[in-house]
C-alpha positions as CSV (number, residue, x, y, z in Angstrom):
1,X,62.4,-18.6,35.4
2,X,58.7,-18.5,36.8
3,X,56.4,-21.5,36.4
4,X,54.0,-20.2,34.2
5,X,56.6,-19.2,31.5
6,X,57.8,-22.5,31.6
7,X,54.6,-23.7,31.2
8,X,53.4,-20.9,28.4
9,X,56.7,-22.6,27.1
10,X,56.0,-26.1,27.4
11,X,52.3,-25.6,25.8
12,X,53.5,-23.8,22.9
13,X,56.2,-26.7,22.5
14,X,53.0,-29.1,22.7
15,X,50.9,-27.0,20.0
16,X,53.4,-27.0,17.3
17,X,54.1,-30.9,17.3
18,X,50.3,-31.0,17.2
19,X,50.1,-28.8,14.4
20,X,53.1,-30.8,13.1
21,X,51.3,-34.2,13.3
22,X,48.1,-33.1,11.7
23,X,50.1,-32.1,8.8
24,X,51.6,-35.6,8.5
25,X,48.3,-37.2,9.0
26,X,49.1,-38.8,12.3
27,X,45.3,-37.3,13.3
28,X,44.5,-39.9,16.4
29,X,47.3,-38.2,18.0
30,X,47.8,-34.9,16.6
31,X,44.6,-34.4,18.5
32,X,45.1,-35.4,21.7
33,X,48.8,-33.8,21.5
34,X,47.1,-30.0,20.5
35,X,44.1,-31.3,23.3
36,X,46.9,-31.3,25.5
37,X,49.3,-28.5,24.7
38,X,45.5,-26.6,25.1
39,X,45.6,-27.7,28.6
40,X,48.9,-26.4,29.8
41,X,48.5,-23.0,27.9
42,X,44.9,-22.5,29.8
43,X,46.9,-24.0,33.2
44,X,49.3,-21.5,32.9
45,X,46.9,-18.7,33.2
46,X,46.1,-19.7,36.9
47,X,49.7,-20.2,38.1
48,X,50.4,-16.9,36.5
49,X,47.1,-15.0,38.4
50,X,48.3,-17.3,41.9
51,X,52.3,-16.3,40.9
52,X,50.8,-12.4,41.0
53,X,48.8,-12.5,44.4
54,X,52.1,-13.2,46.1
């Protein structure tokens, strides 16, 4: 499995137990948690564009 699926992967993981917090009203850390998953989904874009130049 390629890096940036497992990131894609570990990203979408990160959003839904954001998403998942905010609806328990948890919101200190729902937010960094979706701030986060954010993170790794844009991060997997350039591992993906450096995983396609090889």
């Amino acid at each position: 499995m390629k890096w940036s699926n497992i990131l894609l992967i570990v990203g979408l993981l990160a959003l839904l137990a954001g998403a998942i917090l905010s609806v328990m009203k948890m919101q200190p850390y729902s937010d960094y948690v979706l701030v986060a998953g954010a993170v790794l989904v844009i991060l997997r874009g350039a591992v993906k564009n450096r995983e396609s130049e090889k």
